[in-house]
C-alpha positions as MATLAB code, in Angstrom:
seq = 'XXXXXXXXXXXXXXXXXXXXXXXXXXXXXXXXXXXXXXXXXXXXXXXXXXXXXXXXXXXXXXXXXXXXXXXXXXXXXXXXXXXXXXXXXXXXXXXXXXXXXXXXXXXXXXXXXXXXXXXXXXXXXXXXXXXXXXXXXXXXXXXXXXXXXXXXXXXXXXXXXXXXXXXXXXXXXXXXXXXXXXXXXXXXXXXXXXXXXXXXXXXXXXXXXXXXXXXXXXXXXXXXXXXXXXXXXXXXXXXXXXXXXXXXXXXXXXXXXXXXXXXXXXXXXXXXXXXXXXXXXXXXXXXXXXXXXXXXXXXXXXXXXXXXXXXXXXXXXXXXXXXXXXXXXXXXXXX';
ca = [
     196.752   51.143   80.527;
     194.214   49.061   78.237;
     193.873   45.279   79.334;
     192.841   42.694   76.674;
     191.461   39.827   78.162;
     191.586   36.704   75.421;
     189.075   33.923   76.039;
     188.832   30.539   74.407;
     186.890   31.828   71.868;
     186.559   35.645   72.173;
     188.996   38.824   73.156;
     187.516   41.809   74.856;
     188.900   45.095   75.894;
     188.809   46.620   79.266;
     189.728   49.992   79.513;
     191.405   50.857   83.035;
     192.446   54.582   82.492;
     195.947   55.364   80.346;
     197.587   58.861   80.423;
     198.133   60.300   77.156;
     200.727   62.491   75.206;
     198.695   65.790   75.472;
     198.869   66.270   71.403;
     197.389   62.764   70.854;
     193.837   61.998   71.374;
     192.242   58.301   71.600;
     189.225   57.746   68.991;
     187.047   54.713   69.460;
     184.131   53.190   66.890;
     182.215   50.100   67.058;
     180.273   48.817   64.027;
     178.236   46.257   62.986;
     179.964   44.142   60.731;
     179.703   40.778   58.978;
     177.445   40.266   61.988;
     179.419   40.898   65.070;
     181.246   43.978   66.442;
     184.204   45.534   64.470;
     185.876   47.687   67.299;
     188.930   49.899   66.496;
     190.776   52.239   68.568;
     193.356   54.646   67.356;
     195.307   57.170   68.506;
     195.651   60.240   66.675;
     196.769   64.292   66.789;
     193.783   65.537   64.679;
     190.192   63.810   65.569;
     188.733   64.316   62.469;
     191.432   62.717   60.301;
     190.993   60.163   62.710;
     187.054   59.875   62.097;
     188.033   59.587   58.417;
     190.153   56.833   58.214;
     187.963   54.415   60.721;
     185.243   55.661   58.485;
     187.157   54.252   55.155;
     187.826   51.296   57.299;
     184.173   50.726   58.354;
     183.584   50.980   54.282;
     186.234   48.599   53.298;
     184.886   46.049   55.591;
     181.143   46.737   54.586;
     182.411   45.978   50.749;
     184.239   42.942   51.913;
     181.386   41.798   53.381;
     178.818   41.993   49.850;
     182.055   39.647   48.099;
     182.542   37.589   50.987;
     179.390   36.169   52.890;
     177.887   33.279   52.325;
     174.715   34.612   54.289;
     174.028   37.319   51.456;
     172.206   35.566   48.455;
     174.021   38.622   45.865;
     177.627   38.077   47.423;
     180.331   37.131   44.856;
     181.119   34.040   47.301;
     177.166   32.756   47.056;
     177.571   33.185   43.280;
     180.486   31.199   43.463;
     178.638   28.541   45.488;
     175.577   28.446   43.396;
     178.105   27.487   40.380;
     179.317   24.138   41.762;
     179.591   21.707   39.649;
     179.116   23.921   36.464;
     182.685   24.379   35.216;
     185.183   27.232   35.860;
     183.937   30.899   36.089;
     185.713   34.510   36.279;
     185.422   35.689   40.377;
     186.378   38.415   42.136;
     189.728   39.147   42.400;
     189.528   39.739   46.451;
     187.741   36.269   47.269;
     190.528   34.579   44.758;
     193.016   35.980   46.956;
     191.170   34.809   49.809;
     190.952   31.492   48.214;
     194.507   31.286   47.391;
     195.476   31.881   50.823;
     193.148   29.511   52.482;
     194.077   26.385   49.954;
     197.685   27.549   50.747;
     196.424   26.967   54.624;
     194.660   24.125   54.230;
     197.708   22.090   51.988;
     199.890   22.868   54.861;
     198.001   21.647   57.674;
     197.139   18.320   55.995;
     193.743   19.739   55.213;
     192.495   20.398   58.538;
     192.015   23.768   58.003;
     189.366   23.825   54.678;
     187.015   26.322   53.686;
     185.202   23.612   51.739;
     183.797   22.572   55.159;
     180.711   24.231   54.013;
     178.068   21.367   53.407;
     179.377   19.470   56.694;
     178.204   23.186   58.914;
     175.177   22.821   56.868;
     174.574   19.343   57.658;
     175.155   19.689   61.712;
     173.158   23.096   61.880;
     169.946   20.983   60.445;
     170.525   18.063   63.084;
     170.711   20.691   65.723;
     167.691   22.171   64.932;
     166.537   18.802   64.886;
     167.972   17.424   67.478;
     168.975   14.244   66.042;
     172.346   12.781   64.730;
     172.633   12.731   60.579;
     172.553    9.769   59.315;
     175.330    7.870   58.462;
     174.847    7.746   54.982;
     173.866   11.638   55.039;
     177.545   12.356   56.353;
     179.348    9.766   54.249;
     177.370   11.588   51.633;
     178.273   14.687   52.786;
     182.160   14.207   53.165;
     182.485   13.644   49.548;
     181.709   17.148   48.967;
     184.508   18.153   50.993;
     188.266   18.705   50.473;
     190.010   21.934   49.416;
     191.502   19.524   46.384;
     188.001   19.896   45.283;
     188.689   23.777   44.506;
     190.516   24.953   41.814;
     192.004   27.769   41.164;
     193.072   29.148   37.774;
     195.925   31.741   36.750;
     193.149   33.533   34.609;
     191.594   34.324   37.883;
     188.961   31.921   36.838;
     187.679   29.046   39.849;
     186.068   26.314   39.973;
     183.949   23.914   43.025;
     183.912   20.353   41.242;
     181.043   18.693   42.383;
     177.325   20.136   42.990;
     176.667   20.408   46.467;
     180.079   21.807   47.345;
     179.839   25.437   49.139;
     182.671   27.627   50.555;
     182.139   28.884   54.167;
     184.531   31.635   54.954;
     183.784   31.916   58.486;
     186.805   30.473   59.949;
     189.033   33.376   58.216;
     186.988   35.930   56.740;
     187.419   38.230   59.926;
     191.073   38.054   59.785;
     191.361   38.699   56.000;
     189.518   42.054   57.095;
     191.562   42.894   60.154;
     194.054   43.049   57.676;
     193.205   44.950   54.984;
     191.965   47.585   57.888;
     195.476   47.425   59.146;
     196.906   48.295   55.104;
     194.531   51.221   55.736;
     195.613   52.716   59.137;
     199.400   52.548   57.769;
     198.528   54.471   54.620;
     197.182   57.313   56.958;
     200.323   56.765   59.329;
     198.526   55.843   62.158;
     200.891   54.366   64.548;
     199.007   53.241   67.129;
     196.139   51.555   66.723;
     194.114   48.371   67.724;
     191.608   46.506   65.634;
     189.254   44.188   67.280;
     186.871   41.902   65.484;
     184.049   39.971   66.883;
     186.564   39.462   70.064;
     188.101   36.535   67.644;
     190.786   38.360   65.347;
     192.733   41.606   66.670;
     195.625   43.400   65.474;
     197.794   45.276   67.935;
     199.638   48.019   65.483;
     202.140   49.949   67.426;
     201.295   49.954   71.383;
     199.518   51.988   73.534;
     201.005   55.818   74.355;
     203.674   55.020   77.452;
     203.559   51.600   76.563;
     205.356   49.001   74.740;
     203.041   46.668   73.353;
     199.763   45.788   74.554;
     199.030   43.921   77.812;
     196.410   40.701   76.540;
     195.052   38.802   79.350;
     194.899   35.449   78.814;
     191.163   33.191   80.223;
     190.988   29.626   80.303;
     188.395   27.195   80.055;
     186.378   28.927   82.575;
     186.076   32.681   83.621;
     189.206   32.813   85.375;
     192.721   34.695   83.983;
     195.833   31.942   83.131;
     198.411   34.335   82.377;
     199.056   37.343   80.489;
     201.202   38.225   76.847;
     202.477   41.370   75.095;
     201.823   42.197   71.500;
     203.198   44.668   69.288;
     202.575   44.793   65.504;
     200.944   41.404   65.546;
     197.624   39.674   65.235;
     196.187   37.436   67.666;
     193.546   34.951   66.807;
     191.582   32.942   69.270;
     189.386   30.045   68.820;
     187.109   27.406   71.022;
     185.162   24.281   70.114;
     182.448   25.658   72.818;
     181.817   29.105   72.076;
     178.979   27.889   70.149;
     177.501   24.187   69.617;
     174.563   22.180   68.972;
     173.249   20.080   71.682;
     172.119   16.599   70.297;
     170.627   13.715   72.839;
     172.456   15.326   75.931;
     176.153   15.958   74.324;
     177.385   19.295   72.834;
     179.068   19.578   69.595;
     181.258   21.990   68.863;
     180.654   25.023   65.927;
     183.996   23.742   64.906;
     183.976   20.588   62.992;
     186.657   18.106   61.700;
     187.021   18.172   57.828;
     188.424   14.717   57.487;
     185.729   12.899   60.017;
     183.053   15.176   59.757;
     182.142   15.018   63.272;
     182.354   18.243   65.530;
     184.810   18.627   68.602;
     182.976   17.567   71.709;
     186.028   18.394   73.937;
     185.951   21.415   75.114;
     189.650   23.159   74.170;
     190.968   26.793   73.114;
     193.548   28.082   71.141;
     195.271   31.323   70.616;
     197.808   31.621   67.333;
     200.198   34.825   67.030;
     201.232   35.296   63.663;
     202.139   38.564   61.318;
     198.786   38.912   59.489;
     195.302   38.376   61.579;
     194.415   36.215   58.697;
     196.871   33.321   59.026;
     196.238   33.628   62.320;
     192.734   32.761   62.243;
     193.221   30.197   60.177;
     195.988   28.427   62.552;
     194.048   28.545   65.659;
     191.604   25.835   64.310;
     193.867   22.501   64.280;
     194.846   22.991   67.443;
     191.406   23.118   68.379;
     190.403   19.985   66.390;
     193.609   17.748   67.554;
     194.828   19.553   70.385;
     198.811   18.854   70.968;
     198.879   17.379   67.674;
     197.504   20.715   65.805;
     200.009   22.542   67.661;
     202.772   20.569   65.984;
     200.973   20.601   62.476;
     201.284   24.609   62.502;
     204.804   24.657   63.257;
     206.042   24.584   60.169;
     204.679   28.925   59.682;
     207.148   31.257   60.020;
     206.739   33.760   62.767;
     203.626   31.895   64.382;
     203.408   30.688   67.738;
     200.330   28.872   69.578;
     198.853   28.439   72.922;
     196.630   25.223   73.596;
     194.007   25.407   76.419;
     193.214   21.833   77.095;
     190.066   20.331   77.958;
     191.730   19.445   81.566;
     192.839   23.060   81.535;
     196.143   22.203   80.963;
     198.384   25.101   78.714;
     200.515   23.944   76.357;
     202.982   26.757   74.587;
     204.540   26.370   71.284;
     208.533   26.450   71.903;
     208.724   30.019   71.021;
     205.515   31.763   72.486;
     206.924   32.546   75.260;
     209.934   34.366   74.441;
     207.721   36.458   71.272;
     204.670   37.411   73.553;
     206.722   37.439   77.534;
     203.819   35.293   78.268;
     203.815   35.271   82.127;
     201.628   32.674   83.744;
     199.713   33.212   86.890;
     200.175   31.050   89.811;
     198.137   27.581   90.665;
     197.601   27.893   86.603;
];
């Protein structure tokens, strides 16, 4: 049987030994992908069809990457960025669809899940490497250039950023919008079993494990030690943490994750896992609950088909009403 073990802010696999149908054989890559480890699994009767559809995957995520990063100066998203302020322009049809579904995120959680949260990372990464708060009028400054109203979108497949300055940072659901399209992959080769693990944030469980199910995920809180444990089957699982990376500023840790309406970073240190039918709404969900905790959880309600866990900073778990009849979450004892 394969354990996943899902952290605040990562999801790892442990293999522990699983006995196999004799005709099907497991096939296992790991790449390196939009900078952290793309790991998929499959399960298939002939190894080398196998190699060839995780190496089409490993390609589709390579070409989302050259549309999609903001690192890469010749990316269709840094193009995008470099256009602010200077009217509508024609964009790639995948990062419109990208941008469609995160404005479609963001309008339904009251805007606290933006991708227009781009100059605000920018601003805290400089006072980390500083080590100094921004200045007030720096992040008043700064705000203004946020807001997913800011975006446009046109049916001509045309976009536009406002206001110079803005910049789109994808990193909160990039991973998950490549999860899935790897997923749309492995079911036009029939694969049936299969699990898709990205930078141990967004995973994919498609079909279960030979002799299994679904898949057995571990669930970690704050700490190192195991809360409970879930079952997934044809669903993605997202997890996120305001401490899995952070700035330390004059003796207090701020959070990679920052607030789009206050601009400030989380300094409490809470997790969040969201279940949900596609890895990318997934990823996107597990950040309000992050920002504002109990009240997050309620905000994301309102999806169909998505359920939440909330680590607390006390430690305390708080389940959506439905997560634990969808996942047969079982806690642990003393947890």
């Amino acid at each position: 049987m394969k354990i996943l073990v899902a952290l605040t802010f990562t999801v790892c696999s442990l293999a522990i030994g699983l006995p196999v149908r004799s005709e099907l054989r497991e096939i296992r890559e790991l790449h390196y992908q939009m900078g952290t480890v793309l790991d998929i699994t499959l399960w298939h009767s002939d190894p080398e069809q196998a190699k060839n559809v995780l190496r089409r995957s490993v390609q589709e995520v390579h070409r989302l990457e050259g549309i999609l990063s903001h690192y890469d100066p010749a990316s269709a998203l840094s193009m995008f960025n470099n256009q602010a302020g200077n009217g509508k322009i024609k964009i790639d049809r995948e990062l419109f669809r990208l941008l469609a579904l995160a404005t479609d995120f963001s309008l339904r959680t009251s805007g606290y899940f933006d991708v227009t949260v781009g100059p605000l990372v920018s601003l805290w990464q400089q006072a980390g490497e500083k080590g100094m708060l921004p200045e007030p009028h720096l992040l008043f400054q700064t705000l203004n250039l946020v807001g997913s109203q800011k975006l446009k979108l046109y049916e001509t497949g045309e976009a536009e950023l406002l206001k110079e300055g803005m910049k789109i940072d994808l990193g909160g659901i990039g991973k998950g919008f490549a999860v899935d399209r790897i997923v749309e992959i492995l079911r036009q080769a029939k694969v049936k079993r299969a699990l898709v693990n990205f930078g141990g944030s967004s995973l994919y469980a498609l079909g279960s494990p030979p002799q299994e199910d679904s898949w057995p995920i571990g669930v970690k809180g704050i700490g190192e030690e195991l809360v409970g444990v879930i079952r997934l089957k044809d669903r993605a699982l997202s997890t996120s943490g305001s401490m899995g990376r952070y700035w330390e500023i004059e003796g207090v840790r701020y959070g990679h994750l920052i607030n789009p309406k206050s601009g400030l970073p989380v300094v409490q240190p809470r997790g969040a896992t969201a279940i949900a039918t596609t890895a990318t709404e997934a990823e996107a969900l597990t950040k309000p609950p992050v920002l504002l905790g109990k009240q997050g959880m309620e905000m994301i309600k309102i999806f169909p088909q998505t359920e939440s866990l909330l680590i607390s900073e006390s430690g305390e778990i708080f389940l959506s009403d439905g997560f634990a009849s969808a996942t047969h979450f079982r806690r642990f004892k003393n947890r």
